[in-house]
Structure formats: structure tokens, C-alpha cells
TORTORMI-180547 format. One record per residue (C-alpha): x, y, z. Coordinates in pm, 1 decimal. Example, Ala and Ser with C-alpha at 12.3 -4.5 7.8 and 13.67 -1.06 7.14 Angstrom:
2
PT,1230.0,-450.0,780.0
PT,1367.0,-106.0,714.0
END
This chain:
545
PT,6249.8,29224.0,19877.5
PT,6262.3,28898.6,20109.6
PT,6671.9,28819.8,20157.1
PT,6766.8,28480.5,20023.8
PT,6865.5,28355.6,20368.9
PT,6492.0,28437.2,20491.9
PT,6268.6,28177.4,20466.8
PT,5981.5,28355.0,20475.8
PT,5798.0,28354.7,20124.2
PT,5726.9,28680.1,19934.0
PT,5372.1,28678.4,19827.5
PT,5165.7,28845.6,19571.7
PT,4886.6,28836.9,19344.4
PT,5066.7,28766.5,19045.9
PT,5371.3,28665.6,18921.5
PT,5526.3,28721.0,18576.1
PT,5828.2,28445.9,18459.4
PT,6053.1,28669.4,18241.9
PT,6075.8,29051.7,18170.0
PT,6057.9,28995.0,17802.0
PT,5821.2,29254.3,17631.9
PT,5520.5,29040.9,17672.9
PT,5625.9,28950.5,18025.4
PT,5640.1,29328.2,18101.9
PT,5314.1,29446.7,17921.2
PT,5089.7,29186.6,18124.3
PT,5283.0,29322.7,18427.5
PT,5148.5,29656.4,18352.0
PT,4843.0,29569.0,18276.9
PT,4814.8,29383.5,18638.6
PT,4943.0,29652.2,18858.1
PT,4709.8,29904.5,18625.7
PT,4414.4,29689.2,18716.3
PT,4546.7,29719.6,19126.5
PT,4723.9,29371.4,19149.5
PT,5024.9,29327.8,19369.4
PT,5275.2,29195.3,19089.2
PT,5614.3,29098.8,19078.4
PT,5818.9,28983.3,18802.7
PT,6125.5,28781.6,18728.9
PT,6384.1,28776.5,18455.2
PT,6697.0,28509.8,18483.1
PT,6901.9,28797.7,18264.8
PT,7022.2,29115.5,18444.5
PT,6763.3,29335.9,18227.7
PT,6451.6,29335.8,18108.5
PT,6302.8,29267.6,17740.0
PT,6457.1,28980.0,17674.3
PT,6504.2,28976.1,17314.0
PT,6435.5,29344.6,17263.8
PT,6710.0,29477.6,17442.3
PT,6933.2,29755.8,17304.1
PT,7313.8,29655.2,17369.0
PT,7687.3,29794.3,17342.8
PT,7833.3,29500.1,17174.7
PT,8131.0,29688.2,17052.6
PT,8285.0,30031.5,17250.5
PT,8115.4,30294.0,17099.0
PT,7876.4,30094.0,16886.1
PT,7486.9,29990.6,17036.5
PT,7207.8,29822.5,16852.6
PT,6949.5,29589.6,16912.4
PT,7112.7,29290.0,16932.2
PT,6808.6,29068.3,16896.4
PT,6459.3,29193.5,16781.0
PT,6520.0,29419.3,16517.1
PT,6270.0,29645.1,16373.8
PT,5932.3,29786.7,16436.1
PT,5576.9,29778.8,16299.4
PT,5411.6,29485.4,16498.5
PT,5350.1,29640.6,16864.4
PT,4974.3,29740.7,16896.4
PT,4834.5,30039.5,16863.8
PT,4592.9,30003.4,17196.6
PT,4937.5,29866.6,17420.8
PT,5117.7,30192.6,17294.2
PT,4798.4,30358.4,17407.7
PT,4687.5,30194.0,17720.2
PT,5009.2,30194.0,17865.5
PT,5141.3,30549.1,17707.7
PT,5472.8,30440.8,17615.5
PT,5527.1,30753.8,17416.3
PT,5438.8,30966.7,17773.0
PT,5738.8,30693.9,17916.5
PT,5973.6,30803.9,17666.6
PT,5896.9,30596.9,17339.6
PT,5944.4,30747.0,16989.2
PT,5890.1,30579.8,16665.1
PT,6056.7,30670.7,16344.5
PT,5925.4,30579.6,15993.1
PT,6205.0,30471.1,15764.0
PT,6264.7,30680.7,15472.5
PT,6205.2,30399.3,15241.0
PT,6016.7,30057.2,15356.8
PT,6256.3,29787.7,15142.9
PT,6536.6,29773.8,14914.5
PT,6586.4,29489.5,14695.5
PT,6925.0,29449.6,14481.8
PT,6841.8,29261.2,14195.8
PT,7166.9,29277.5,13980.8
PT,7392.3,29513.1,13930.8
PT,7249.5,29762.5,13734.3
PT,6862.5,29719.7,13866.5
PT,6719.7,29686.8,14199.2
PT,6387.6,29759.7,14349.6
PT,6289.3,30036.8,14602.5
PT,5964.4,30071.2,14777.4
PT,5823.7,30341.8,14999.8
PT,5541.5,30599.0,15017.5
PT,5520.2,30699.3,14671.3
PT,5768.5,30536.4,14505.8
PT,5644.9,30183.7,14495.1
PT,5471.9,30132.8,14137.7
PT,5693.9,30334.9,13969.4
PT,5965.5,30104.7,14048.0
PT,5755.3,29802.5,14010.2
PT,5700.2,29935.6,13626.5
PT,6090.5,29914.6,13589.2
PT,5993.5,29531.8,13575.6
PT,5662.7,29462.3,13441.4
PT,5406.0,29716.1,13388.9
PT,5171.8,29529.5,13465.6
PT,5231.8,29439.5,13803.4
PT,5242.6,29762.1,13911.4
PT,4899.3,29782.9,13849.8
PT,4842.8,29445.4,14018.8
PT,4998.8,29560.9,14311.4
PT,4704.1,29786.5,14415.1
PT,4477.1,29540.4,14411.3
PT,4703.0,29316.1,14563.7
PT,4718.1,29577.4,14842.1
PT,4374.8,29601.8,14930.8
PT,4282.1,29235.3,14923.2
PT,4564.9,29172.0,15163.1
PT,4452.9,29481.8,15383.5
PT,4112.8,29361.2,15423.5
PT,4232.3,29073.3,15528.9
PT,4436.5,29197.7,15760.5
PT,4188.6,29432.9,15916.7
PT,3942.2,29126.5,15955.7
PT,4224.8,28976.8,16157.0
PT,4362.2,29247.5,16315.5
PT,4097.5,29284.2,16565.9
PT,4131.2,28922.0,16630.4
PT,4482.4,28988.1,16748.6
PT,4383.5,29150.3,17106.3
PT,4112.5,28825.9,17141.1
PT,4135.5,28518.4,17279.4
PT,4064.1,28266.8,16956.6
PT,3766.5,28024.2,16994.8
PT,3874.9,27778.2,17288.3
PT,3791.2,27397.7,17288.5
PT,3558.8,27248.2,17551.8
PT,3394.7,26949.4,17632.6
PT,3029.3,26925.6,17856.6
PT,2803.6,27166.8,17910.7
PT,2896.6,27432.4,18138.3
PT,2959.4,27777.2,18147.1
PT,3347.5,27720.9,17998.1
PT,3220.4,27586.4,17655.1
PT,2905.5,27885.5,17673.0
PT,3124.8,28143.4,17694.8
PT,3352.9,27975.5,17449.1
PT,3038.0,27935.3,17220.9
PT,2987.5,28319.6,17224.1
PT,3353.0,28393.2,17152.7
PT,3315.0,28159.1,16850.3
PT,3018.9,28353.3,16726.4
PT,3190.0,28672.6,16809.1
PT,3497.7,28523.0,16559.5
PT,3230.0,28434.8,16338.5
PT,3012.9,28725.8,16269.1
PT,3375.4,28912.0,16247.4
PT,3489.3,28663.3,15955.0
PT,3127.4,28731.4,15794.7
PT,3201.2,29083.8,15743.3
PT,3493.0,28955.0,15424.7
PT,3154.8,28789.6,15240.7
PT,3235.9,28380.0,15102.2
PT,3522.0,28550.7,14852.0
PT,3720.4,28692.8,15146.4
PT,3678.8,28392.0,15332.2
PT,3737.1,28186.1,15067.0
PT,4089.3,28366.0,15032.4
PT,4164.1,28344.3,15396.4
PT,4171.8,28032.0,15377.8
PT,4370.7,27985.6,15105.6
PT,4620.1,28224.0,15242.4
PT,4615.6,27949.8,15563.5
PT,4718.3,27680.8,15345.5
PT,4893.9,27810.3,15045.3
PT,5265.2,27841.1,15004.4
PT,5386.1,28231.0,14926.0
PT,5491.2,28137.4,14599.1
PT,5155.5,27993.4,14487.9
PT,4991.2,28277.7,14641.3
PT,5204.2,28585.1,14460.3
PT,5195.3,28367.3,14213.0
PT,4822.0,28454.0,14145.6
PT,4916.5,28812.3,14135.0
PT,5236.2,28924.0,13968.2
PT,5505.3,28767.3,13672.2
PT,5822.5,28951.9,13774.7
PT,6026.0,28780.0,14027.0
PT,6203.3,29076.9,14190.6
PT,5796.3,29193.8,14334.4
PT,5781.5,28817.5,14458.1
PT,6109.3,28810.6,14609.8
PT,6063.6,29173.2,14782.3
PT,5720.4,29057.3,14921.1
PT,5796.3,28630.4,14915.2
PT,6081.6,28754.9,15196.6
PT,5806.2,28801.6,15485.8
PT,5701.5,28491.8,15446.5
PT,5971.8,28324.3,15547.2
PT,6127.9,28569.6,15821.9
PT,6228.3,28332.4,16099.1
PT,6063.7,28071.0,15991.0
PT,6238.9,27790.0,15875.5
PT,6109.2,27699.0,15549.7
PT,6113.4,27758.3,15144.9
PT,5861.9,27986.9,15016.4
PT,5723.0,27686.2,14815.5
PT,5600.9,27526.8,15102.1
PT,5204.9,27519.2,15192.5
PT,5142.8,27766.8,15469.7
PT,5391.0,27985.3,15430.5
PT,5115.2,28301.2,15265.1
PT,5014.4,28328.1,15634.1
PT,5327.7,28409.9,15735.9
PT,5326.6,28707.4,15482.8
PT,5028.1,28812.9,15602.5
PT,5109.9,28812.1,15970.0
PT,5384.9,29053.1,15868.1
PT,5117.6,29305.4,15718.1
PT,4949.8,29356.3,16073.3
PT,5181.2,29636.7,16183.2
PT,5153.1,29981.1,16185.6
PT,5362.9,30279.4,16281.1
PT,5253.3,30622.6,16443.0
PT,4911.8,30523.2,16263.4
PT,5018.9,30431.2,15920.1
PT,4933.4,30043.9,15837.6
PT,5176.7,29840.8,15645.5
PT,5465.5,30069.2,15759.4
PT,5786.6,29977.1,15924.3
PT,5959.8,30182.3,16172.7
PT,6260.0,30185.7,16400.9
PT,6264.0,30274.2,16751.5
PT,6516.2,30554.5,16868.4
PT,6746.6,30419.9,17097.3
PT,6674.5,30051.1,16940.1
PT,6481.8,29788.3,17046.8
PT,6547.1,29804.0,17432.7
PT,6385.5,30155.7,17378.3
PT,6016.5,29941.6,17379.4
PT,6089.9,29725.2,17702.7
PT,6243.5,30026.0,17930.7
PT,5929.2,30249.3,17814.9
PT,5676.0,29922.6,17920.6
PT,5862.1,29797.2,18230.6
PT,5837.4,30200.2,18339.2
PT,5445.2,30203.4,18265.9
PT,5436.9,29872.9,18470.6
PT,5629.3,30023.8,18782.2
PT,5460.8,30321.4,18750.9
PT,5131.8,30135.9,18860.3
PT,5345.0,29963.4,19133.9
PT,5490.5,29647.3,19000.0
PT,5835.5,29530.2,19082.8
PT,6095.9,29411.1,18877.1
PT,6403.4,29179.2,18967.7
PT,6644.9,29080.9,18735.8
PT,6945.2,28821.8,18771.4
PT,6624.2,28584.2,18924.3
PT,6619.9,28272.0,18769.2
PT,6314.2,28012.2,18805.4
PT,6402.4,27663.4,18874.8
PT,6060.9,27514.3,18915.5
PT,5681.9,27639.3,18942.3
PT,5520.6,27520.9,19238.3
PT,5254.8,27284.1,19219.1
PT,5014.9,27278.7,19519.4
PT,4648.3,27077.0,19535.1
PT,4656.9,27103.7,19195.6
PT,4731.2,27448.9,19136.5
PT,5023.5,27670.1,19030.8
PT,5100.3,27827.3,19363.6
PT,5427.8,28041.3,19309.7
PT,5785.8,27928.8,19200.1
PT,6112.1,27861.6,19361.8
PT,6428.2,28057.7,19226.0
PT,6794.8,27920.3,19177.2
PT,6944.5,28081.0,19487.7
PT,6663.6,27912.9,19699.8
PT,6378.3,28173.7,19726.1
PT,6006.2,28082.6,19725.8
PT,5786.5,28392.3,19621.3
PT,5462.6,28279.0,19619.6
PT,5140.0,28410.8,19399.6
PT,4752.1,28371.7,19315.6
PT,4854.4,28323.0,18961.1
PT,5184.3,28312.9,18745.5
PT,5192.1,28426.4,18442.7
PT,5461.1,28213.5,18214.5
PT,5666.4,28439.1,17952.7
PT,5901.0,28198.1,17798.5
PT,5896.9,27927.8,17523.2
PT,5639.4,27684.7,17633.5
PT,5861.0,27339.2,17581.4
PT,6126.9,27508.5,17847.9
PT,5782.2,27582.7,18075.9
PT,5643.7,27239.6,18022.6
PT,5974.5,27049.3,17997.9
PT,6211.5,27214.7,18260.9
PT,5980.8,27410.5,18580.0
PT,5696.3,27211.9,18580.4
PT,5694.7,26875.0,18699.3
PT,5562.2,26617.4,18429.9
PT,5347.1,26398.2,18673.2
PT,5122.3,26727.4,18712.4
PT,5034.7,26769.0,18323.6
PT,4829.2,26475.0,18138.5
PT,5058.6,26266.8,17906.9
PT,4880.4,26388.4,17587.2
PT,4949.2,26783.5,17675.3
PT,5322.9,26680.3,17767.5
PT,5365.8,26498.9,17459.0
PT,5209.1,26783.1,17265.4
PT,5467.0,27014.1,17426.8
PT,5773.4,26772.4,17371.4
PT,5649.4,26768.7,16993.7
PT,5578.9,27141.5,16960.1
PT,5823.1,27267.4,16650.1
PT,6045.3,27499.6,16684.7
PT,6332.4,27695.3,16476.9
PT,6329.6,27957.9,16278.1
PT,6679.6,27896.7,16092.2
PT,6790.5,28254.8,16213.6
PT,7162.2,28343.2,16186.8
PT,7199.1,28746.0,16424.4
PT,7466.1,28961.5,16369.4
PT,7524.1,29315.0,16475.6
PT,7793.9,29510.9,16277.8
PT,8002.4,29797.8,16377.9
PT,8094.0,29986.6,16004.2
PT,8372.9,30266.5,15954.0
PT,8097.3,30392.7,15695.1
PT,7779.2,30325.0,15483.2
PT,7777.5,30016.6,15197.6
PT,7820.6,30109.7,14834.8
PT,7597.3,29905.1,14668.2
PT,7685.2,29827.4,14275.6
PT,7306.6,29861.7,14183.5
PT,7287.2,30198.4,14356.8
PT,7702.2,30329.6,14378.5
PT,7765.2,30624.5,14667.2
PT,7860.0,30641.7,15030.4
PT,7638.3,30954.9,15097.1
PT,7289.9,30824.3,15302.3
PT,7056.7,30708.2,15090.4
PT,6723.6,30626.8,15143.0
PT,6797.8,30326.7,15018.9
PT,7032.0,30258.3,15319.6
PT,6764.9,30358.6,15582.3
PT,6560.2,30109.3,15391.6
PT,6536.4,29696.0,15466.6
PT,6782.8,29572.2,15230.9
PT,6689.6,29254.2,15137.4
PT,6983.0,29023.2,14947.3
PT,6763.2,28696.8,14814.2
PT,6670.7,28800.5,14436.4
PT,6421.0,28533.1,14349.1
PT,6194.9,28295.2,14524.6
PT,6410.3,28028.5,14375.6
PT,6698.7,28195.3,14536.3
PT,6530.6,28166.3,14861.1
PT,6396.9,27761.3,14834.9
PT,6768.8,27714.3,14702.1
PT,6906.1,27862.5,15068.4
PT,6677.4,27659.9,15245.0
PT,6714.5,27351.8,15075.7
PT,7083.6,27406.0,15051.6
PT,7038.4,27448.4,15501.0
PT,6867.9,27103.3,15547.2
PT,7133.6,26943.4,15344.6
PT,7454.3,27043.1,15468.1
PT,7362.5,27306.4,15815.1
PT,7345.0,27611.1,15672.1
PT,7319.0,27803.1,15262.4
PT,7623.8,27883.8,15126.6
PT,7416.5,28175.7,14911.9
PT,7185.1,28317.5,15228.8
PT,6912.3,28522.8,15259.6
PT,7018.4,28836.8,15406.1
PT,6790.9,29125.5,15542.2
PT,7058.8,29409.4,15678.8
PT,6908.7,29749.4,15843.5
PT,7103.6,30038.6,15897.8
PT,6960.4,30178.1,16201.7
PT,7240.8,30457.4,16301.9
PT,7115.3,30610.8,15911.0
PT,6795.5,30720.1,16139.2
PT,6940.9,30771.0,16489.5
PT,7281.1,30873.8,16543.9
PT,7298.9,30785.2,16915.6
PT,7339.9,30437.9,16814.6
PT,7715.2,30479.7,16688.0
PT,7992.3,30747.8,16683.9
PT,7983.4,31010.2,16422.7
PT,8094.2,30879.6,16088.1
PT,8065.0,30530.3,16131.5
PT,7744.0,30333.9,16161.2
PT,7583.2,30005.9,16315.5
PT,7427.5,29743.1,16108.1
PT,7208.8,29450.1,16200.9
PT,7237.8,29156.1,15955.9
PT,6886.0,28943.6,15999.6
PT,7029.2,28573.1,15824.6
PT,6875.1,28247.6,15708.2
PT,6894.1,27997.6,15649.1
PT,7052.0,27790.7,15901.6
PT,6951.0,27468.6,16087.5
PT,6895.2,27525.9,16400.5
PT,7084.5,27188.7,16506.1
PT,7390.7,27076.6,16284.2
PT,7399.7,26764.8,16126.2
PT,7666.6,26493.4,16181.2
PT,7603.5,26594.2,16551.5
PT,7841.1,26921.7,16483.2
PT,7804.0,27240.4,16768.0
PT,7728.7,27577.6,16649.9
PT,7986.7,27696.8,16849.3
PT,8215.3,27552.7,16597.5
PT,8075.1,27669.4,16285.4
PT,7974.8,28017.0,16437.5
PT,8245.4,28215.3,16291.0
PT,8315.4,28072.9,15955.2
PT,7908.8,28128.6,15916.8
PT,7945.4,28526.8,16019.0
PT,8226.3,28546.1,15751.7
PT,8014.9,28384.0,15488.3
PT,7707.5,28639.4,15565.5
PT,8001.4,28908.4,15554.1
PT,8114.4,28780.3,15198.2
PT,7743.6,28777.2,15105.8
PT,7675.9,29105.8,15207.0
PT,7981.3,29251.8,15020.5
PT,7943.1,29113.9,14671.3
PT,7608.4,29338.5,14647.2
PT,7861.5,29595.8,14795.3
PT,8219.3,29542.1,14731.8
PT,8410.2,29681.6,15008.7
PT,8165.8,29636.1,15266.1
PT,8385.8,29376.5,15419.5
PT,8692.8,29589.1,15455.1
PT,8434.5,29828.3,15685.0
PT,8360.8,29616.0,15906.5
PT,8518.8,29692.2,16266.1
PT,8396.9,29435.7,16515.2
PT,8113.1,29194.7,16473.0
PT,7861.2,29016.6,16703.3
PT,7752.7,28651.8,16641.6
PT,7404.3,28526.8,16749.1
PT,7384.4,28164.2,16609.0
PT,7076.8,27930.9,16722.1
PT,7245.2,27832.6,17018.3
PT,7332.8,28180.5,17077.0
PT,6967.5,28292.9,17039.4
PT,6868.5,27961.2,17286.3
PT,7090.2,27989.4,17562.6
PT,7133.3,28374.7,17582.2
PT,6739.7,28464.8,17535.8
PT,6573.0,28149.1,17640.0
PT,6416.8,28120.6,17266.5
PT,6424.5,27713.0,17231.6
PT,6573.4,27637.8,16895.7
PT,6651.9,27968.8,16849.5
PT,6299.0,28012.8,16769.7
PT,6213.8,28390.6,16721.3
PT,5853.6,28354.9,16730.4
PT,5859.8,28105.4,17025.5
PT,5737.1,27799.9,16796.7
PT,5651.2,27771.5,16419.5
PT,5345.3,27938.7,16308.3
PT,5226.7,27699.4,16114.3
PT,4872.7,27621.4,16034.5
PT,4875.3,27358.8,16337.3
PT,5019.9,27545.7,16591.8
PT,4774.5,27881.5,16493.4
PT,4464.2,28032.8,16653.0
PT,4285.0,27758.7,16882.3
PT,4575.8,27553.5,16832.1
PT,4821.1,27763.1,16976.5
PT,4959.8,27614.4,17198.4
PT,4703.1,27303.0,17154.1
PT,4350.9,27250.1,17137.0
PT,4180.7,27362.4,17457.9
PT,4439.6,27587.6,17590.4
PT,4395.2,27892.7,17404.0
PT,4251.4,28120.9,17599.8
PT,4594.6,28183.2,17786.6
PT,4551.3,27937.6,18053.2
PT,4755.5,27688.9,18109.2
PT,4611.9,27289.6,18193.4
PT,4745.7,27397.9,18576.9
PT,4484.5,27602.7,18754.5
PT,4647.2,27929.5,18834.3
PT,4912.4,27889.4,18523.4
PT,4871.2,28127.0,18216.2
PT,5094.2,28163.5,17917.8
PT,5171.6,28546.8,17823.9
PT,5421.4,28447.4,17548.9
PT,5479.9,28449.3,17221.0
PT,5396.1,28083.3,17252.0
PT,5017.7,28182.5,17282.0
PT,4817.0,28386.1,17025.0
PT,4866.5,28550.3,16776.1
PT,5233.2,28444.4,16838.1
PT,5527.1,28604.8,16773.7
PT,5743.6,28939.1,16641.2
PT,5741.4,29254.3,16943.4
PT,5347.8,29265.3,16975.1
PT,5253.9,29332.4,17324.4
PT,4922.7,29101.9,17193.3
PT,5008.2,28784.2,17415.3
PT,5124.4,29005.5,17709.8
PT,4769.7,29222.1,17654.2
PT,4555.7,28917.4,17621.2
PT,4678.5,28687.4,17908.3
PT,4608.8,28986.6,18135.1
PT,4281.0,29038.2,17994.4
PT,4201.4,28636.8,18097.4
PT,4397.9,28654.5,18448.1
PT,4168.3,28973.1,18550.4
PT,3836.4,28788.8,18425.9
PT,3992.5,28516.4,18633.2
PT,4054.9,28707.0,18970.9
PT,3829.4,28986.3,18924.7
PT,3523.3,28822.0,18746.1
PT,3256.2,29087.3,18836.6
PT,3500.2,29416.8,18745.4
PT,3519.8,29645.0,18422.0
PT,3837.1,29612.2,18214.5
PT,3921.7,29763.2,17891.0
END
């Protein structure tokens, strides 16, 4: 490691901006292939926003990114993050829905039309259906995740052939759903979540308990056109080889990042934190390496950008490099996912009025979900635009220290409160750092009239508002998914038309973020693909699986 009075440049093959989970599984994937790699984070440790914290003495959680079911199967795999220490654990139920006092809805292996038929019958038949129309979807798409989508190019050369045979590829994978599965893809591009349920089920607690993933840090009503796609790129995940499951990693989030950044410096890469980029270097029209903030120049074949792609294109690269259409497309790229983060240290478990006792229940190593109705949800987001944030949120709360003890002290518990809506900029010009706490007692107060008492548990708190979520992980608008996934920033389009293969318009620049396809949640996919692209890149002529 080169001192920072030596002016003599490190240099390697690659290098990776930011030890987020995407940052570190391209890493890995780099040094596996025999690449000299190094990589950067500005924090002072890796995973960026899954990181496991003490936020409270006594009390850890993962202060950030949540829950798991999203990180691929092949990444687990290829990298053997269970050999490097990962474990998964299924929850004992998947979601938990008070509806009123008296009824709420419960789902899990087993359990799921049974409690639908507390509703309406007859959606609990529906639901099968609904179930295997959505999987088949999914598994169409799934193996679309780990590929680069269908790239835009102009001429004829052998860029737009091989983007012609991806296309085809993409193609014949679509043809396998026949014109009635396509014809449903596309209306699950385009169609709100309510429209789509709609076509499927008549009791609203069923819509509300699946209408919720469709709007999971994205800001926006489930009313509004697009947001079925969001619901289905919650149904990609899988834990310990179970589709449609959801999972929580023991020792939280950070759990993930430590087990990839150890399968990355296993293979030889190395990993500084407290190193913070101040611009990419720009040489004869190529990215060339980056200079730090204490005045370091480590130099590289490639870097390998994983960060929101407005602070990339906006902040480290210099403007007169890009074309003015790309840079406006980047100053325009939306962002903001109306997310509210807390992390809660509890003397004990919630008793819920639907579902009275203290004892662990399933129900509490469930996702609790508090937003009763699609209505209830449009009415929180509507209610956000208006005035900065809904005075009756949507809530999801997990319970993670009901699965793994380590997280908290015996008897007591951690929760982590998952809130929206919120804007992720306050009107009347108003900072978040002023309305931060009287929001976190308002999601408290929510919280505890679905379980009285809940309040008087709480011990210490930890607030995470959108400028929280910007300035401490880097996620622009306190974005979670590093830019909307709507239908025009999706697939080829992500981030814009002809730079979706994972390279960047600088020769020598890729993008392994959540800002590239498939997007965001803890996927490994971006991380796994921009690798995949680099290697073709540097090693054109050499097998890589």
C-alpha cells in the first residue's frame, strides 16, 4: 500500500469504487479470474448498505438493507459464501398482516390459503393460480437476471452483432411463456399493482399483503402504472433453494458483505476502507484510475463504478468528457424511494391486539406489515407529496433477534422498522434533519396502536431519514435501489439506451451497481454481470463461467 506522501501511483488491473455488496462480488469475481484488483470504500467498512451495526450498547442489527431472499443462487455458489461463513435462516412465517383488531392475515409454508379463506374463499383458490402465473414469469426472467439485457448500437460492426445475438438469445428465452405469457409480461411492465391483483382476488387484506412489494422503496401509490413490476421483481428471490421465500441472515446483513469481501481476498484482492474518490481519471479518452481525497493516484486498466450513477456522472467524472445527451440523461435520472430506516432496541416482543401474547410467535419472526388496504397505502403516499411525509405510514417491522439471539441481549430484542412514505426532499425548502425525530415518533405511535405498549418498550432508537440514507451510504435521494425502477429506467434502459451492457460511455469505465441491471435489493446480479463484461473485455479469448 503506496504511502500518501509517495508519489508514485499504485497500479492494477482493476479497480472497484465502493465495497458495497456489488462492489465486493465483482471484486471477487476479478481476482477469481487472476486480475490484480483493488478496491475502495469512502466508509471505514465494507458493504455499504448491508452492514450489520451496534447502534445501541448491547443491541446490533442491520441498520440499512434488511432482509434476505434476493442474492443469487450462482454468487452464493461461485463464490462459496456459506464455506466463508454465511448462513441463511428461513423465517418461521413469510408475512404478517394486521388487519383490525380481531383479524389479521398470516402467510407461510402451509398456512397461506387457509388464512386467505378467513376472507374470501374464493381467493384462496385464486391464489394458486395466481402463484404459478407469477412464477413462470419469474423463472422466464430470472435467468435474465445474470445477463446483460439487449444493448443499443448503431453501424454495422461486431458491437451491434454480438448485441443482435444477445437479443435473440432474450428472445427465444421470452418465446418459451407462448403470446399469453408474453402478453402478461407486458402487462405486468405497465400495469399498476392494484389493476393487476385486481384481476385476481376481491378481499383487500390479500391485495394489501401482496400490493406491499410493489411499492417497497419505491416512491409511489400502488395505483400507479408500473408499479406490478415492482411486485414481481420482489418474487425473484430464493432462500437455501426455496423460491418465493424470505430469509434472514445470522449475524444481519453485514453477515453477506464480510462472507463476499473474504471470497474476494481469498483470490488476492485488496480492500481499503476510509478511501474516498474525488475524481476518476480521464486520460486519451479513457478511464485510467482515480485520485483519492488525501491525494493518492492508484491507477488501473479498468474501474469498475459501485455507487449511484448521478454521484459517478455528476461529482468524479468531469462533464466535458461525457456527451451532453448522456449527462443530461444522468442529471434527469429519478431517484427516491420515500424510505424512512429505523432500528429499535425493545425491552421485549410487541403484543399485537389482533394476535395478544408476549411469548415468540411466529407471527413476530414474520414481516409485519401495518398498511391494511391498497387505499391505505395510495392515502400515505398521496398524503407524502402533499405535506413531506403520511401521517398514517406504511410500516414493514422485522424482528430479527426472534431468529438469532446474537443480535441483542437475552430478553430484549432488536427491531428494524422499514417506513414510507416520505419525500425524499421536504417541501417549503424544510431539512430532514429537522423533521427527523418528530417522524421516528410518529412511526413509533404507528407501530403501537397495532400493539399498545410497544412504545413504552422501546429503549433507544436509530433514525435513517433520506438524507441519512444519502449522506451516510452514498444512496442519492435516499434511493434504495440506486434509481427508480420504472419502466424507463429498466432492462436496455438501465442506465440509458446503449449503455447496458455495464460499460460506461468512457472506455475503461463500467458500472457494477445497483444503477445497472436488473437493479436493486442485495443481489450480487450487477456485481456478477459487470465482471462477466470487464473479463470479455480484458480477457476476450478466455473461458469464464
Amino acid at each position: 500500500m503506496a504511502d500518501a506522501a509517495d508519489s508514485t501511483p499504485e497500479t492494477y488491473d482493476a479497480v472497484i469504487a465502493g465495497a458495497g455488496h456489488n462492489g465486493l462480488v465483482c471484486a471477487a469475481y476479478l481476482a477469481r479470474a487472476g486480475l490484480r484488483v483493488k478496491v475502495l470504500e469512502r466508509r471505514e467498512r465494507v458493504g455499504g448498505a448491508a452492514v450489520t451495526e451496534e447502534f445501541h450498547p448491547g443491541f446490533r442489527n442491520s441498520v440499512c438493507a434488511y432482509t434476505v431472499s434476493l442474492l443469487n443462487p450462482k454468487v452464493i455458489a461461485d463464490l462459496d459464501l456459506h464455506g466463508h461463513g454465511l448462513k441463511i435462516i428461513e423465517r418461521p412465517a413469510m408475512n404478517f398482516l394486521p388487519v383490525s383488531d380481531g383479524a389479521y392475515l398470516l402467510t407461510g409454508h402451509g398456512r397461506t390459503k387457509k388464512e386467505i379463506a378467513k376472507f374470501f374463499r374464493q381467493d384462496a383458490e385464486s391464489y394458486e393460480d395466481f402463484c404459478t402465473h407469477l412464477d413462470r414469469i419469474a423463472d422466464a426472467l430470472r435467468v435474465l437476471v445474470l445477463k446483460p439485457p439487449p444493448n443499443v448500437a448503431t453501424g454495422l460492426n461486431l458491437t451491434t452483432l454480438r448485441e443482435l445475438v444477445n437479443a435473440a438469445s432474450m428472445g427465444k428465452q421470452l418465446n418459451r411463456l407462448g403470446l399469453d405469457g408474453q402478453q402478461e409480461l407486458l402487462d405486468i411492465l405497465t400495469l399498476s399493482a392494484a389493476e393487476f391483483l385486481d384481476r385476481w382476488f376481491e378481499s383487500e387484506p390479500i391485495k394489501a399483503l401482496l400490493g406491499f412489494d410493489s411499492i417497497v422503496g419505491t416512491y409511489a401509490s400502488p395505483f400507479d402504472p408500473g408499479t406490478a413490476y415492482v411486485l414481481l421483481h420482489h418474487a425473484f428471490g430464493e432462500v437455501n433453494g426455496k423460491k418465493g421465500v424470505w430469509g434472514h441472515a445470522v449475524g444481519g446483513m453485514g453477515a453477506i458483505s464480510d462472507a463476499i469481501a473474504e471470497a474476494a481476498q481469498s483470490h488476492g484482492a485488496d480492500i481499503e476502507t476510509g478511501a474516498e474518490i474525488s475524481d476518476v481519471l480521464i486520460e486519451h479518452d479513457r478511464a485510467a484510475g482515480v485520485e483519492l481525497k488525501d491525494g493518492r493516484v492508484v491507477r488501473a486498466r479498468v474501474i469498475a463504478a459501485n455507487m449511484t450513477l448521478k454521484r459517478l456522472y455528476t461529482e468524479l467524472v468531469a462533464k466535458d468528457t461525457l456527451s451532453p445527451a448522456f449527462s443530461e440523461r444522468m442529471e434527469h435520472f429519478k431517484y427516491g424511494s420515500g424510505t424512512f430506516r429505523m432500528n429499535v432496541a425493545l425491552s421485549g416482543l410487541p403484543n399485537f391486539k389482533c394476535l395478544p401474547g408476549v411469548d415468540p410467535g411466529d407471527h413476530h419472526g414474520a414481516g409485519i406489515i401495518i398498511a391494511p388496504s391498497l387505499d391505505y397505502m395510495d392515502r400515505a403516499y398521496r398524503d407524502a407529496r402533499d405535506r413531506g411525509w403520511s401521517s398514517e405510514p406504511v410500516i414493514e417491522m422485522l424482528i430479527p433477534s426472534t431468529i438469532d439471539p446474537t443480535l441483542a441481549p437475552p430478553g430484549a430484542h432488536v427491531a428494524s422498522l422499514f417506513c414510507q412514505h416520505v419525500a425524499p426532499a421536504l417541501p417549503d425548502g424544510r431539512s430532514w434533519d429537522e423533521a427527523r425525530d418528530e417522524v421516528a415518533n410518529l412511526m413509533i405511535a404507528t407501530v403501537d396502536r397495532y400493539a399498545p405498549g410497544f412504545a413504552k418498550s422501546v429503549i433507544a432508537h436509530q433514525i435513517l431519514s433520506p438524507l441519512d440514507l444519502d449522506r451516510t451510504f452514498g444512496l442519492t435521494g435516499g434511493d434504495i435501489f440506486h434509481g427508480q425502477l420504472s419502466l424507463n429506467q429498466l432492462f436496455s434502459a438501465r442506465p440509458a439506451l446503449g449503455y447496458a451492457a455495464y460499460r460506461g460511455p468512457i472506455k475503461g469505465l463500467y458500472h457494477c451497481g445497483s444503477g445497472a441491471h436488473p437493479g436493486g435489493g442485495v443481489t450480487g446480479a450487477p456485481g456478477h454481470n459487470a465482471a462477466h463484461a470487464i473479463l470479455r473485455d480484458l480477457k476476450p479469448f478466455s473461458f469464464f463461467s
